[in-house]
N, C-alpha and C positions, 0 to 999 in steps of 0.2 A: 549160577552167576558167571564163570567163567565162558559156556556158550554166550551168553546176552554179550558179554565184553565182545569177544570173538565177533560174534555178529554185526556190532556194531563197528567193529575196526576195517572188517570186509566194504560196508557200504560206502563207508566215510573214504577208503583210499577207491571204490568205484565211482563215488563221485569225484574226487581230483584227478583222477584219469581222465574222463570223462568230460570235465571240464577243461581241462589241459589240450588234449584232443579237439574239442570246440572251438578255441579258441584259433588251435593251429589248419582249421580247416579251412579258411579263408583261401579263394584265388588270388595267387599272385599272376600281373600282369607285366611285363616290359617287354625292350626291345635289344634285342643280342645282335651287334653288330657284325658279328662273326657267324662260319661255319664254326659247330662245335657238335661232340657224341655227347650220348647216354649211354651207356653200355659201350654195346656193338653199333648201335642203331649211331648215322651223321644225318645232322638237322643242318638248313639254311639258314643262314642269317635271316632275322626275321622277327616280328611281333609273337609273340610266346604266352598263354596260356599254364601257371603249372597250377595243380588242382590235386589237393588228393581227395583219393577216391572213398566212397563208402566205408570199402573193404579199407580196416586199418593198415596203415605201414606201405600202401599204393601210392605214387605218384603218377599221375598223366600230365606229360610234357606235349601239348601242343601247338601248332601255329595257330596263327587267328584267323588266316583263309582255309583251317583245314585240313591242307595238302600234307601235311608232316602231322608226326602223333607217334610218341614211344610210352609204352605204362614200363614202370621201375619199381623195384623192389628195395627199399632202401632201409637203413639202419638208422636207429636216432641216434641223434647228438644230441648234447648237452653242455652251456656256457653256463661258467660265475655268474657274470650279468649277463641280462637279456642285449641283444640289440638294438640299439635306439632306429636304424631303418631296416625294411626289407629289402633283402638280398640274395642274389646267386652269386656262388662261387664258384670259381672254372680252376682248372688247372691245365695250364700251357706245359707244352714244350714244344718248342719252335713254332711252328704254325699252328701248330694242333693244342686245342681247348677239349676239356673234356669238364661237363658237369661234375662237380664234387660234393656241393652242400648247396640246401636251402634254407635260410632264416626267416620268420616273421618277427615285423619289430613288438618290440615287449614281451617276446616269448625265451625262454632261455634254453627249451626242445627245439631242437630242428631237424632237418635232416641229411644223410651221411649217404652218397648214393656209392655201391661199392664198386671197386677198379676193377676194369674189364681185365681180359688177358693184353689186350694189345696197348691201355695204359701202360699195366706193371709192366712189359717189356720195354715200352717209350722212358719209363720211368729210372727203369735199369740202366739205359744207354745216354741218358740226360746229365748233363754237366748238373744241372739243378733242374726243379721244378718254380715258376714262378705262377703268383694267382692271381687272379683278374676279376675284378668285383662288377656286379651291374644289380643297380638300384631300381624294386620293383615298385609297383604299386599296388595295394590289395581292394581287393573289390569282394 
């Protein structure tokens, strides 16, 4: 009896993973007005592509002619409430944006792209960090 429970608790949290994952697998599409990182990796301002990938926990950051393209390894977040839109968050200091988080609206998982070495130094030297939102579109 206790196997059958067991077994049954396994499937039931592999399907809300599972469905959780689904739902956040969605492209997001906009346009980032700025140079901004991933990492290490500096993209162009430009029409952006982010996509995760097959592989759980991948994001691919692309432009939409192509020319730029970083995959990231990122960490989940998690909100109270979900987002009511989709979005990228950056984190400035002074000129420099640095990818941080992506949300899909209605989802309360998102994701948490972690600080490069040359953030946490900008970050160290930074009066503050301020963040800068840009509202995608999911396809």
């Amino acid at each position: 009896m206790k196997s059958r429970t067991l077994v049954v608790l396994v499937v039931a949290a592999f399907v809300a993973v599972t469905a959780g994952y689904a739902q956040s697998s969605a492209r997001l599409m906009g346009n980032i007005p700025f140079e901004f990182r991933v990492g290490n990796t500096v993209l162009p301002a430009g029409a952006y592509d982010i996509t995760p990938s097959a592989t759980p926990r991948t994001l691919l950051v692309r432009s939409e002619d192509g020319k730029a393209a970083v995959v990231v390894l990122p960490n989940t977040a998690e909100k109270v409430q979900a987002p009511k839109d989709s979005k990228l968050v950056f984190n400035r200091y002074g000129n420099t944006y640095f990818l941080s988080e992506v949300w899909h609206e209605g989802i309360s998982r998102g994701y948490q792209i972690p600080k490069s070495k040359s953030e946490r130094e900008m970050a160290k030297n930074a009066a503050r960090t301020e963040l800068a939102y840009i509202h995608v579109t999911v396809r």
